[in-house]
N, C-alpha and C positions, 0 to 999 in steps of 0.2 A: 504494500500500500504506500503509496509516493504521496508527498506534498501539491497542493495542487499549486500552489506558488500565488493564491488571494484569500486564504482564508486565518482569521484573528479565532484564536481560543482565549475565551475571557472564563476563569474560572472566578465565580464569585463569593468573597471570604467574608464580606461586613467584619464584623466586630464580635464584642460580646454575644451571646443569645442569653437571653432568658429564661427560656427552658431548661437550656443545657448546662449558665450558671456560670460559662468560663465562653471563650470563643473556640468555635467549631474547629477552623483548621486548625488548630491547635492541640487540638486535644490528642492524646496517645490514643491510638488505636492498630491494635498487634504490634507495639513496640515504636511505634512511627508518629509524627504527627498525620492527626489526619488528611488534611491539604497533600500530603504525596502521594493519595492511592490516585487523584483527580492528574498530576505533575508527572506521575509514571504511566498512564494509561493516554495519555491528550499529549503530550508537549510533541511527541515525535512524526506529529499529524499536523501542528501547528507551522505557521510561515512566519506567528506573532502570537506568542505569550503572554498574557497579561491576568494580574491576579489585581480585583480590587479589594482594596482592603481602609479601612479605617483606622488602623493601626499595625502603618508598617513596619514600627521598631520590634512590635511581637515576630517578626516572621524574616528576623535576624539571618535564621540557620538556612535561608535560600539567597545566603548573601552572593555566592559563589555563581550561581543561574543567573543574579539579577547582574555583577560586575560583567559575566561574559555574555553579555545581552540574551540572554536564552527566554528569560522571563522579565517584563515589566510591572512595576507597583504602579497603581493606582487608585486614588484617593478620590472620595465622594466628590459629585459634581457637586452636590446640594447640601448645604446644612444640617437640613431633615431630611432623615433618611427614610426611605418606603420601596416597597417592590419595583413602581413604576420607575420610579426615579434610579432606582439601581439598573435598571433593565440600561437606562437614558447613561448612564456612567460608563456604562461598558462598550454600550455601540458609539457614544459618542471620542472614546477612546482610542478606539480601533485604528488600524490605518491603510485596513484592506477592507475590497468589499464587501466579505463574505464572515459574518461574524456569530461566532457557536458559544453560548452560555450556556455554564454549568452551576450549579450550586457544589459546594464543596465539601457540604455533608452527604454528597449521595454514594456508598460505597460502590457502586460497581460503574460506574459512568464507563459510555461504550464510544471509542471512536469508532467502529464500525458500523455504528448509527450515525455519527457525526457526520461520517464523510458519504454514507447513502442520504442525508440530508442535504447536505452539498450537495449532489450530483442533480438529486431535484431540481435545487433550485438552478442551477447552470444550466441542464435543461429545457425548464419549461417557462423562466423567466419572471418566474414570482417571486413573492416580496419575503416569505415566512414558511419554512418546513419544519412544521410543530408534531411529536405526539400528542395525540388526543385517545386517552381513557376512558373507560366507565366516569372514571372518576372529572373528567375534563381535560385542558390542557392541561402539557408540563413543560411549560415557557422555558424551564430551566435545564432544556437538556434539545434546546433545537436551534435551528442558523437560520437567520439574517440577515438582510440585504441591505446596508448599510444605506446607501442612498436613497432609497426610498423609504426607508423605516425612521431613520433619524430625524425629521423632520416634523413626522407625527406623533411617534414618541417624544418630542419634545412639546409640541402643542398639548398635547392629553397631561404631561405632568405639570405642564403651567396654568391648564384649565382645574387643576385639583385631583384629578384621576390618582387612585393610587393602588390599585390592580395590574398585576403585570400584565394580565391580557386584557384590559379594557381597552385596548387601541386596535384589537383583531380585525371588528367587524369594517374596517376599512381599509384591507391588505387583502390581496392577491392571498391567500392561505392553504400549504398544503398540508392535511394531516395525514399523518401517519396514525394508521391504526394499530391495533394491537398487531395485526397480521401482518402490516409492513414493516416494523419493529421488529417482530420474532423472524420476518426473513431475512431482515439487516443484523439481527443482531441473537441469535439461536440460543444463547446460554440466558437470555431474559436478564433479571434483573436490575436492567437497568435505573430505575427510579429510586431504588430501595434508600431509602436517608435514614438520617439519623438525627433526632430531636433533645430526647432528653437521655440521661446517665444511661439511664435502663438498656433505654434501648438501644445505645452505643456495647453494653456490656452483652445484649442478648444478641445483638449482631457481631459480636465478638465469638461467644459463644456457638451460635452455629457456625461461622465456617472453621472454627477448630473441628467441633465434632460432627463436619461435615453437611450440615444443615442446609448450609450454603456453600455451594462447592466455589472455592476462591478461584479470580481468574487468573490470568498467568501475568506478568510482571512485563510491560515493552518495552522497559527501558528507555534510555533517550536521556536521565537526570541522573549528576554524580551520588555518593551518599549524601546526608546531611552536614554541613560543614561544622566542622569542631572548633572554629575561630572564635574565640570570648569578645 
């Protein structure tokens, strides 16, 4: 799988959660912070790195990616922070066309949905290659079209919007259904996050005792750097 030479991964880090009591990428999970299952599965797909964060003195130990341009930090556009408005951080950040958010709690995030997202949109010219669930969209695991998205996205979070996807129903939109998903990406999982303690420990817990079969490691990021 080769780079298509236009596409930004923005993996999205915020800050604190509430839930979880500490910030997400941060947290250990199987001995790592979390933020490297998103950094070893996405970066070797990417043309452009970009983690946004609200505090990037926390996320120190990616100093080494971020000096050899592998990855770039990026800080809220907006004061107040909200889903839409994050959505607007990240595309407005970018500096290719084709731009793929991720949340950073999701453990098993698929480039090989990524880049069948991509191919959509290069295809058929549209604005947004979204899963869509039972459950609705999942904004935070599909690509966009920077130029015609950024725009709208930016009106919808200055009119008050503050729903990732309340700016959809005026996009070109391709969903991915469950079925285009599971042929992009066979091992499923994709979505699965992590919210609070628990449930970081119980998705811990299964892929030790196989619950959740782990995916395999792509490489692409040195270890974590041990510079103080």
């Amino acid at each position: 799988m080769s780079k298509s030479g236009n596409l930004t991964i923005v993996v999205q880090a915020g800050g604190e959660s509430r839930r979880m009591g500490r910030s997400k990428a941060t947290i250990p999970f199987l001995g790592e912070p979390l933020i490297w299952r998103s950094i070893n599965r996405l970066l070797p797909l990417a043309d452009e790195f970009i983690i946004t964060t609200n505090e990037p003195q926390n996320l120190d130990f990616l100093r080494d990616l971020v000096d050899l341009g592998k990855i770039r930090l990026v800080t809220d556009a907006y004061e107040k922070r909200g889903a839409l408005r994050g959505v607007y951080t990240a595309i407005n950040a970018a500096s290719n066309e084709y731009v793929a958010l991720v949340a950073c709690d999701m453990i098993f995030p698929s480039r090989n949905l990524i880049a069948a997202e991509l191919e959509a949109l290069m295809e058929t010219g549209a604005d947004i290659a979204v899963p869509r669930t039972q459950f609705g969209y999942e904004p935070f695991h599909g690509v966009y079209r920077r130029t015609t998205c950024l725009p709208v996205v930016y009106e919808a979070a200055e009119a008050g919007e503050i729903k990732a996807t309340g700016w959809f129903d005026k996009m070109q939109t391709i969903d991915f259904t469950s079925e285009k998903v599971a042929k992009a990406e066979p091992r499923g999982g994709c979505f699965i996050n992590v919210n609070t303690p628990e449930e970081l420990a119980s998705a811990e817990r299964k892929i030790i005792e196989g619950g959740y079969h782990e995916r395999e490691m792509f490489g692409g990021a040195p270890a974590p750097s041990s510079r103080g």
